[in-house]
GUKOL-235924 format. One record per residue (C-alpha): x, y, z. Coordinates in steps of 0.2 Angstrom, whole numbers. Layout:
N
{r {X Y Z}}
...
END
This chain:
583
{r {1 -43 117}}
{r {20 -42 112}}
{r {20 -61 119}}
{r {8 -64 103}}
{r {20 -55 91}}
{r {36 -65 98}}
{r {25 -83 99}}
{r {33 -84 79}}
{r {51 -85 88}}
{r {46 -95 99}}
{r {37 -109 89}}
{r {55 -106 73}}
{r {65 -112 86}}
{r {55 -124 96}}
{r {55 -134 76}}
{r {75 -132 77}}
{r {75 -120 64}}
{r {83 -104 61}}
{r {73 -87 62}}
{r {84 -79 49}}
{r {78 -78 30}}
{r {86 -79 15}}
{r {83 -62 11}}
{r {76 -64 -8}}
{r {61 -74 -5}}
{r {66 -90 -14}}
{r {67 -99 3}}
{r {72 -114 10}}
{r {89 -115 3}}
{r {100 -114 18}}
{r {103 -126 32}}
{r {91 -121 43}}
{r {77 -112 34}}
{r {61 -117 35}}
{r {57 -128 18}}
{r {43 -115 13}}
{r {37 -121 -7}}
{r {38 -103 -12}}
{r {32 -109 -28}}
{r {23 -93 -32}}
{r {39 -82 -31}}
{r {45 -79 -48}}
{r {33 -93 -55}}
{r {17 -100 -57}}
{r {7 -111 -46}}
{r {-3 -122 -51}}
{r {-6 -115 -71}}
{r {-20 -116 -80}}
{r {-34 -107 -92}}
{r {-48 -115 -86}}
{r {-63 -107 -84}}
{r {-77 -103 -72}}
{r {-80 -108 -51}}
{r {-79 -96 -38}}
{r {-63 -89 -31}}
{r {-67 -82 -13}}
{r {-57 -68 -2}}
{r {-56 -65 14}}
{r {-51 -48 23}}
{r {-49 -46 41}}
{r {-60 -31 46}}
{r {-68 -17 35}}
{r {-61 -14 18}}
{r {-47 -1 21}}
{r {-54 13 9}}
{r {-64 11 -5}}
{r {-68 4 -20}}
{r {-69 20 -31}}
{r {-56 21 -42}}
{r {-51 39 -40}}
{r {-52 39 -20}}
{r {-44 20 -18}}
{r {-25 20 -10}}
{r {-24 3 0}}
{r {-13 -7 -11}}
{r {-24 -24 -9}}
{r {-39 -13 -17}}
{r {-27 -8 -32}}
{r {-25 -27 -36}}
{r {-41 -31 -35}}
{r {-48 -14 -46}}
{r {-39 -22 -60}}
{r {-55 -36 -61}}
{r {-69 -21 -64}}
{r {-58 -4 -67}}
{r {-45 -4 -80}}
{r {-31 11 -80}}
{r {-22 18 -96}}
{r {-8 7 -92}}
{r {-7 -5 -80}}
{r {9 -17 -71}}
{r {10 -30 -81}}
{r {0 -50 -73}}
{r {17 -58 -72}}
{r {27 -66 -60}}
{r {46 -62 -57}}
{r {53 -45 -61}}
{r {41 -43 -76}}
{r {28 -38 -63}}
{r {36 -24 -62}}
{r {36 -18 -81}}
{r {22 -7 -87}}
{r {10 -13 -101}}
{r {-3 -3 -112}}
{r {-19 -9 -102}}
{r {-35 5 -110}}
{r {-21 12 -120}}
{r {-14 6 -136}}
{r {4 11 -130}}
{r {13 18 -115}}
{r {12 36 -116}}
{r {21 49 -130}}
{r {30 63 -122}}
{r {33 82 -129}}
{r {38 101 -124}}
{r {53 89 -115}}
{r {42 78 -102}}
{r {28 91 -101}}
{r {15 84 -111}}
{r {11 66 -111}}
{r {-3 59 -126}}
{r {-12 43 -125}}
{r {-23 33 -137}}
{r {-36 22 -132}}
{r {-42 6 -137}}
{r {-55 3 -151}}
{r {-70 -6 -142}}
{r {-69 -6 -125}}
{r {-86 -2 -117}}
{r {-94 0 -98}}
{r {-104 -14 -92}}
{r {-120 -6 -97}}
{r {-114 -6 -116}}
{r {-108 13 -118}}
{r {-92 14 -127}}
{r {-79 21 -117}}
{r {-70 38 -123}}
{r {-56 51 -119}}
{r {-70 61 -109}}
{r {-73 46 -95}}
{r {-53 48 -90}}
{r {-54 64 -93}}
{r {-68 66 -79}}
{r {-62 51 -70}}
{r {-43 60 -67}}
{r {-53 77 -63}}
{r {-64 71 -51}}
{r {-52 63 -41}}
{r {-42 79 -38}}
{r {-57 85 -28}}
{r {-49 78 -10}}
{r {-65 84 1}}
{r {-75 71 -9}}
{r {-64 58 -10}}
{r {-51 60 5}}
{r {-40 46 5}}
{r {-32 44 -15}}
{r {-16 51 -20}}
{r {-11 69 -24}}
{r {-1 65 -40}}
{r {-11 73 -51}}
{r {-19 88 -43}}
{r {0 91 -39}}
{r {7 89 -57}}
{r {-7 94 -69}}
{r {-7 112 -74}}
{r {-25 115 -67}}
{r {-32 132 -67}}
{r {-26 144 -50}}
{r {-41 137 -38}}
{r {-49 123 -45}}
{r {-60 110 -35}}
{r {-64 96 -46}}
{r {-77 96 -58}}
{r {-93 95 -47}}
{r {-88 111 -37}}
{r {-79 123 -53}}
{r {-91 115 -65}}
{r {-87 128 -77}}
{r {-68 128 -75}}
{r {-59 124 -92}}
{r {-48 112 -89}}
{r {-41 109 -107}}
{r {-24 118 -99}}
{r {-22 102 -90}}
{r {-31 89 -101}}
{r {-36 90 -116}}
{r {-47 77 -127}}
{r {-46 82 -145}}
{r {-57 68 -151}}
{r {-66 53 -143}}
{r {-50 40 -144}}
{r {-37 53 -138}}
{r {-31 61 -121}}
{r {-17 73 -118}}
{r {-11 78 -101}}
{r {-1 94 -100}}
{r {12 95 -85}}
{r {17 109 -72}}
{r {35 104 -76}}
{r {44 88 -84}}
{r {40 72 -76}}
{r {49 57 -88}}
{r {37 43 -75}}
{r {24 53 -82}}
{r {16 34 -86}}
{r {17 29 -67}}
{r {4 40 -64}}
{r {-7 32 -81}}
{r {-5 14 -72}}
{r {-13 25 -56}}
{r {-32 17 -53}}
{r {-39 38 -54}}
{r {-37 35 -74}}
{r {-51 22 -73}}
{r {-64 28 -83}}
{r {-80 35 -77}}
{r {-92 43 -85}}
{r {-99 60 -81}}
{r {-118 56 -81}}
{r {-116 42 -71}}
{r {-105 50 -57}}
{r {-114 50 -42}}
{r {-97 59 -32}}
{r {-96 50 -15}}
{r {-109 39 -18}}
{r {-101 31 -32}}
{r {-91 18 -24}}
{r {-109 9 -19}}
{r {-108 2 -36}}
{r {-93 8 -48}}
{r {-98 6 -68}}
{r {-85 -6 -74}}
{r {-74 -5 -89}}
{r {-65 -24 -84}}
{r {-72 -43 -87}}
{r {-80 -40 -69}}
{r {-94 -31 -61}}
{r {-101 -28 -48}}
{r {-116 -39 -44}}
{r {-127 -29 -33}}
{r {-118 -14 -21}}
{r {-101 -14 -12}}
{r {-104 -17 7}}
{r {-86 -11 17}}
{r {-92 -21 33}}
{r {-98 -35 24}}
{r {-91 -38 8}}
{r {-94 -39 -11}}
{r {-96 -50 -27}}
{r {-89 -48 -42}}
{r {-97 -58 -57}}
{r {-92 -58 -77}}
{r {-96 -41 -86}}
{r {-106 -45 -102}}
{r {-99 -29 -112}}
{r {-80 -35 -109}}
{r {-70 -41 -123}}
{r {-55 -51 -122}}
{r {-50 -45 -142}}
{r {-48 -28 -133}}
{r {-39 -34 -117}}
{r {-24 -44 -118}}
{r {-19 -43 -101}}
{r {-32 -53 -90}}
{r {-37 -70 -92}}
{r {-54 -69 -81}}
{r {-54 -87 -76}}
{r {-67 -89 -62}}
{r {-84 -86 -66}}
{r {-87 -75 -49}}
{r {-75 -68 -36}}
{r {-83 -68 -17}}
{r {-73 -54 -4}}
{r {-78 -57 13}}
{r {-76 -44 22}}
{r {-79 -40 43}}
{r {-67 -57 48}}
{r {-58 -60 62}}
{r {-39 -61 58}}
{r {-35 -78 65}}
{r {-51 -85 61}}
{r {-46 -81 40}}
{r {-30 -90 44}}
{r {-39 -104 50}}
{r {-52 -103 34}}
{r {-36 -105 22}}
{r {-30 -119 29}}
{r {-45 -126 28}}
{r {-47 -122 11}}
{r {-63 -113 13}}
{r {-57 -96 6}}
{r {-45 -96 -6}}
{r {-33 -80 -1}}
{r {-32 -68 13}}
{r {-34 -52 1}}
{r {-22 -41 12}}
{r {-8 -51 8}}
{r {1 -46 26}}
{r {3 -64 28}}
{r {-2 -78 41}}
{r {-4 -69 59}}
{r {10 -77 72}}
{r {-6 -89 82}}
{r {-6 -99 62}}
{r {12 -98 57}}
{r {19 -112 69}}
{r {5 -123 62}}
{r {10 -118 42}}
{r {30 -120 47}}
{r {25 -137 57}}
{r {15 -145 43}}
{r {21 -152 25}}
{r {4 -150 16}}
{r {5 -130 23}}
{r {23 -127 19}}
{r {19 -132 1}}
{r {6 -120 1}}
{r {16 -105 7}}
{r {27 -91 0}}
{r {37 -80 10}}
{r {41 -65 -1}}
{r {53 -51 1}}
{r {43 -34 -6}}
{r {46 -14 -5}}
{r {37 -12 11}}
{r {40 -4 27}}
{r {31 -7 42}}
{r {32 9 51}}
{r {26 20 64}}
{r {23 38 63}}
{r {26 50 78}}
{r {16 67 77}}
{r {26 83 80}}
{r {9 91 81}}
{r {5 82 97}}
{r {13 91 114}}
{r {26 87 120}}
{r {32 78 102}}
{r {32 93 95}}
{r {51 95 102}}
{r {62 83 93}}
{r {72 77 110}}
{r {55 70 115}}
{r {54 61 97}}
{r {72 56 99}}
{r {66 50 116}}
{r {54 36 108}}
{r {67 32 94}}
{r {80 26 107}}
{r {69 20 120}}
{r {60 7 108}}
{r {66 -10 106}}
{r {69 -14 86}}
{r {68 -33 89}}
{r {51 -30 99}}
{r {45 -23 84}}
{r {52 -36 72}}
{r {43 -50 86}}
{r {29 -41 82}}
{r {27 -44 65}}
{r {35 -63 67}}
{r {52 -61 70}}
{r {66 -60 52}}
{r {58 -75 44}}
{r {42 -72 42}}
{r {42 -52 48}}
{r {56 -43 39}}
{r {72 -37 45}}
{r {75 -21 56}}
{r {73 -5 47}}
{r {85 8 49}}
{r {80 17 34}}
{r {62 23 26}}
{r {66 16 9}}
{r {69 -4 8}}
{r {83 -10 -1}}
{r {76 -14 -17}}
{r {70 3 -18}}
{r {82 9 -32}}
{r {90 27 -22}}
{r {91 15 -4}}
{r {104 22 7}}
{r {111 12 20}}
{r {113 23 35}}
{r {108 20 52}}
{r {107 38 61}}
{r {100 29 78}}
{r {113 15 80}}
{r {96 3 80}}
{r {104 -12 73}}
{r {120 -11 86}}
{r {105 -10 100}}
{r {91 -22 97}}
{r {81 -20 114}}
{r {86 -4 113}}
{r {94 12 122}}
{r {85 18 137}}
{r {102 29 144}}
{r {99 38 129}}
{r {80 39 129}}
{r {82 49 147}}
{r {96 59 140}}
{r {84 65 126}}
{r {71 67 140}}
{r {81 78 151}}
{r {85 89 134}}
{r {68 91 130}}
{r {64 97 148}}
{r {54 82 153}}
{r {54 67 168}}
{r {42 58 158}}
{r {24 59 146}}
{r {8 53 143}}
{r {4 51 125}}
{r {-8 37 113}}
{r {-1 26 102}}
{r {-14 21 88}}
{r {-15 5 76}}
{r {-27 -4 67}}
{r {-38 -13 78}}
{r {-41 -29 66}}
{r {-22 -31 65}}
{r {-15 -41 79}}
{r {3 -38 72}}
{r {0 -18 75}}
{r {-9 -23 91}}
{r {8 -32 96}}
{r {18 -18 90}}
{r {8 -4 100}}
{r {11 -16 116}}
{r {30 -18 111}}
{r {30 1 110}}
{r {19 2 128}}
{r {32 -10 136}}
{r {48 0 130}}
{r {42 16 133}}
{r {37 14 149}}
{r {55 11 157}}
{r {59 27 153}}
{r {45 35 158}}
{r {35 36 143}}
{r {16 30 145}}
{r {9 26 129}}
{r {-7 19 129}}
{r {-11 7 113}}
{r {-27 14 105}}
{r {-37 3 94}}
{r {-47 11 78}}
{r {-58 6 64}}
{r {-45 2 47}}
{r {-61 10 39}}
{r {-58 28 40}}
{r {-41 24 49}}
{r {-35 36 37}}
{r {-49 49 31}}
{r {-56 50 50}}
{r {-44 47 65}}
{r {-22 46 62}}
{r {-26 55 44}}
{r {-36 68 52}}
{r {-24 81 60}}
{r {-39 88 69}}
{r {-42 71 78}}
{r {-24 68 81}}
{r {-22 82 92}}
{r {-39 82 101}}
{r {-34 62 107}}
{r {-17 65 109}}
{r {-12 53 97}}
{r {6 53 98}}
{r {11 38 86}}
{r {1 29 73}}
{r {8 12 67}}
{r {7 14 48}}
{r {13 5 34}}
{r {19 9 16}}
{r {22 1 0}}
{r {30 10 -17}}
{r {15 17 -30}}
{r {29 11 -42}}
{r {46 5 -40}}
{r {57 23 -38}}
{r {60 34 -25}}
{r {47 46 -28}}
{r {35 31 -30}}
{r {39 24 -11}}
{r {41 43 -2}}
{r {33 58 -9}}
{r {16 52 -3}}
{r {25 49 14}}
{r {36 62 18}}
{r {29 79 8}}
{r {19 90 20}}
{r {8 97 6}}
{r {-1 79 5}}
{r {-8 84 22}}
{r {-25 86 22}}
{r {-34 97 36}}
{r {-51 85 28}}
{r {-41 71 33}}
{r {-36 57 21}}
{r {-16 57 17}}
{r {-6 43 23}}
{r {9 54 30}}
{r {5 60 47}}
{r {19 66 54}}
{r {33 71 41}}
{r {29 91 38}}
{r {48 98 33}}
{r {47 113 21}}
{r {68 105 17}}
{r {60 90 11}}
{r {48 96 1}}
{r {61 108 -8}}
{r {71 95 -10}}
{r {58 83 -17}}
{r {53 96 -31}}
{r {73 97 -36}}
{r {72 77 -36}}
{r {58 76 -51}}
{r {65 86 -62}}
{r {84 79 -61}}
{r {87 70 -79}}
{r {103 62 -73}}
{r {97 43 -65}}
{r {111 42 -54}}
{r {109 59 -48}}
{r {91 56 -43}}
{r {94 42 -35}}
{r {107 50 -22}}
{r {96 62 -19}}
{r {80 51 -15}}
{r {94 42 -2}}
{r {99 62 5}}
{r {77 63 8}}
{r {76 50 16}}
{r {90 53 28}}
{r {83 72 32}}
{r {68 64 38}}
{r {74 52 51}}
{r {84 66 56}}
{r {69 74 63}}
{r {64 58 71}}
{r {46 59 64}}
{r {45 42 58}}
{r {52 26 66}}
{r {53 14 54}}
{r {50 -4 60}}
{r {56 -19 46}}
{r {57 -20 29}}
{r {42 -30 26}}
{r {42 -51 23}}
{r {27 -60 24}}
{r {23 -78 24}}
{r {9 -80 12}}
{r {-1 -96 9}}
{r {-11 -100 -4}}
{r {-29 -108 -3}}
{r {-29 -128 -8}}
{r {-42 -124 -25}}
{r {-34 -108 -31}}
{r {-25 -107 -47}}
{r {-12 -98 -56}}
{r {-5 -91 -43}}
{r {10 -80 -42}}
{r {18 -67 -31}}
{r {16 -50 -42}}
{r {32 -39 -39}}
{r {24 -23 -40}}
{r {13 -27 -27}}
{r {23 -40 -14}}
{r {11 -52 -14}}
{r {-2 -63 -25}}
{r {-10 -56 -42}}
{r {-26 -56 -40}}
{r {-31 -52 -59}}
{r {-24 -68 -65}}
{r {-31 -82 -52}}
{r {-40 -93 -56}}
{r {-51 -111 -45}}
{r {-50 -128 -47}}
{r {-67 -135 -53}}
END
């Protein structure tokens, strides 16, 4: 209910204290503020090496996608691959802006570019071996990369490669153009070393090395889709018995890893627990207990728990409230009648109410600030523009939601709105949407679906979006690394559409744009790129295909046994390779 998603509000100001952030995440310092500890932004809580215990996770609902490394895209599954899966380079486990740094992780060194950015060379690391003893080799990325190209296996992982490599005309992944040769794409010229040859020039060419689909895996043990049961692991942690998205999973210490070959992960506890199928508020509730260590989403404390953490000193000390490169957002389908005429999409952009949607996800503080823009701030190429005068008309514009009606020829629609049913803040959005809407007219009935296949079977799937009349799907997006292309070309190019179902953009399918996103890569002048991530992002809020919520805030808080905790940049909320539990 949108009562739920403004209770945040409600309970700031009953405590006399302002809903308005700082902005940067260090918290607390104004009069005002809620005194949040915020000790794990841009340092270490509790710090320590010592070994062994069990550090214990707790998702609300289904895991989100996967665990296979080349299908994997929720970022929460990225942070905690790092424990079994380990990429050719990799974000570096450290708090501050050093998160955001890249590190050799399988490789020796970040990559060596030739042919002017075309071709990228990478060396591996002497002695790094699965966990059943097999020494890991150029091949096992090789396959790994390849087979993670093949999007009707493996639906819901990102398009980078398939896009970029120079793959033979027609090529399906290894298991279905099995004779294919790929060495126009990648070549292994002996067991340690892996070239990748490009389309065109790419100088982020080692953004896409950090990517989990450079995990290795080995061809004689890939079992396609099945795979994910039990990924082979090339980290200090494996899996101890099979993955269960409904119920959850157990990592435990992987004989065959060294620490000589791995300078990048501490591997403190002995096992990790995930618990997965949990009710949102109920895991709120467990944290401050201090039965499970960390909500593994990391979308922070939901609005029934956060007048309790901003009430109580022992909570407060316990809580980070983080500014990251996310936007809550919400898609709206131009394949869905009558959306498919812009004045009805302009209809819903005026008619919604910005600080309904910012309730929703508890209010400035602890939810984020109103977006007027698909790219946050911090997002280097952020261009501050504000085409639909949201900021100047919080509860938004209704005379000009039924002028946009009468242009598109209509009194009035029916349409769905999904979100994620284990997410009450999406919940509250969809009913802040409902409630807008309907004073001019708009009925849009919130739709709950499985986070599961939330993706891969129902808002990804263009098929099922038209059959159910899903008009808007409440979405959210942080950067695959900290640029422009990183944060939008996932998001806003059409060809990431997937008739199997599977991409994270639903709605944004501009020819313009995507032109425009293939002169953006190759640009070598940085400032010039930049202005032209800010011109992409503004050609696609012209066509009203995405309303874009808040930049994202959270309030994250910190079970009482966990340790070495620290906000990492690169993914807005704690690193979960390098935490650690009290014994």
């Amino acid at each position: 209910m949108r009562k739920r998603g403004a209770a945040a509000l409600v309970a700031v100001a009953a405590l006399g204290l302002s809903a308005c952030g700082s902005g940067g995440g260090g918290g607390g310092s104004s009069a005002g503020e809620p005194e949040l500890d915020n000790g794990g932004v841009g340092k270490i809580v509790s710090e320590s090496d010592e070994k062994g215990g069990t550090l214990t996770f707790g998702l609300a609902g289904e895991w989100g996608d996967t665990v296979d490394p080349g299908e994997t895209y929720y970022g929460y599954s990225w942070d905690m691959l790092r424990n079994y899966a380990r990429s050719l380079v990799m974000f570096k486990t450290e708090p501050g802006k050093a998160g955001l740094e890249l590190t050799p992780d399988l490789a020796t060194d970040l990559g060596k570019s030739s042919d002017g950015g075309k071709t990228w060379t990478y060396t591996l690391r002497d002695g790094v071996k699965f966990e059943d003893g097999t020494e890991i080799t150029s091949q096992d990325v090789k396959h790994a990369v390849l087979r993670s190209t093949d999007k009707e296996t493996f639906p819901n992982g990102p398009a980078y490669f398939e896009a970029m490599l120079d793959l033979p005309d027609g090529y399906k992944g290894p298991y279905k153009s099995k004779n294919a040769d790929t060495d126009q794409a990648i070549e292994t010229p002996d067991d340690k070393t892996i070239v990748f040859k490009l389309k065109q020039p790419f100088a982020g060419f080692d953004y896409l090395a950090q990517l989990p689909q450079t995990a290795p895996v080995p061809e004689d043990k890939d079992t396609g889709a099945k795979y994910k049961s039990h990924p082979l692991s090339s980290g200090p942690y494996m899996f101890d018995g099979n993955y269960d998205p409904s119920s959850g999973f157990t990592l435990k210490r992987n004989p065959e890893w060294s620490a000589d070959s791995d300078p990048n992960r501490k591997a403190l506890p002995d096992e990790m627990v995930v618990k997965t199928g949990l009710e949102a508020n109920d895991l709120d509730n467990q944290i401050i207990a201090g039965t499970i260590d960390v909500d593994i989403a990391g979308t922070g404390v939901q609005a029934a728990a956060l007048p309790k953490v901003l009430q109580q000193a022992d909570l407060r000390e316990r809580a980070d409230n983080p500014l990251n490169a996310r936007l809550w957002y919400t898609s709206i389908n131009p394949t869905v009648k009558p959306l498919d005429n812009i004045d009805c999409r302009k209809a819903v952009m005026y008619a919604m109410s910005p600080k309904s949607y910012q309730n929703a996800y508890g209010g400035e503080f602890a939810g984020g600030e109103i977006a007027t823009t698909l790219m946050p701030p911090q997002i280097p190429g952020y261009k501050d523009f504000d085409l639909y005068d949201v900021k100047k008309n919080p509860n938004g514009q209704p005379d000009k939601a039924e002028e946009s009606l009468k242009a598109c020829g209509s009194e009035g629609f029916e349409t769905n709105i999904a979100y994620r049913a284990e997410r009450p803040k999406e919940k509250a959005t969809a009913e802040a949407f409902q409630q807008s809407l309907e004073k001019v007219g708009i009925t849009a009935t919130p739709r709950p679906l499985p986070e599961g296949d939330y993706f891969s079977g129902t808002c990804g799937l263009p098929s099922y979006v038209v059959k159910n009349n899903i008009g808007m799907c409440i979405n959210g997006w942080g950067a695959d690394w900290p640029d422009g292309y990183g944060f939008l070309s996932q998001i806003v190019d059409g060809r990431v559409i997937r008739e199997t179902g599977g991409s994270s953009n639903t709605s944004v399918r501009i020819p313009e744009v995507q032109d425009m996103l293939d002169e953006a890569i190759v640009e070598q002048d940085e400032d010039t790129r930049n202005e032209m991530w800010g011109a992409i992002d503004e050609r696609v809020m012209e066509e009203a295909v995405i309303y874009p919520g808040v930049y994202a805030k959270s309030v994250l808080l910190r079970g009482k046994n966990a340790t070495n905790v620290f906000v990492n940049e690169s993914f807005g909320y704690y690193d979960y390779t390098a935490m650690g539990v009290k014994q």
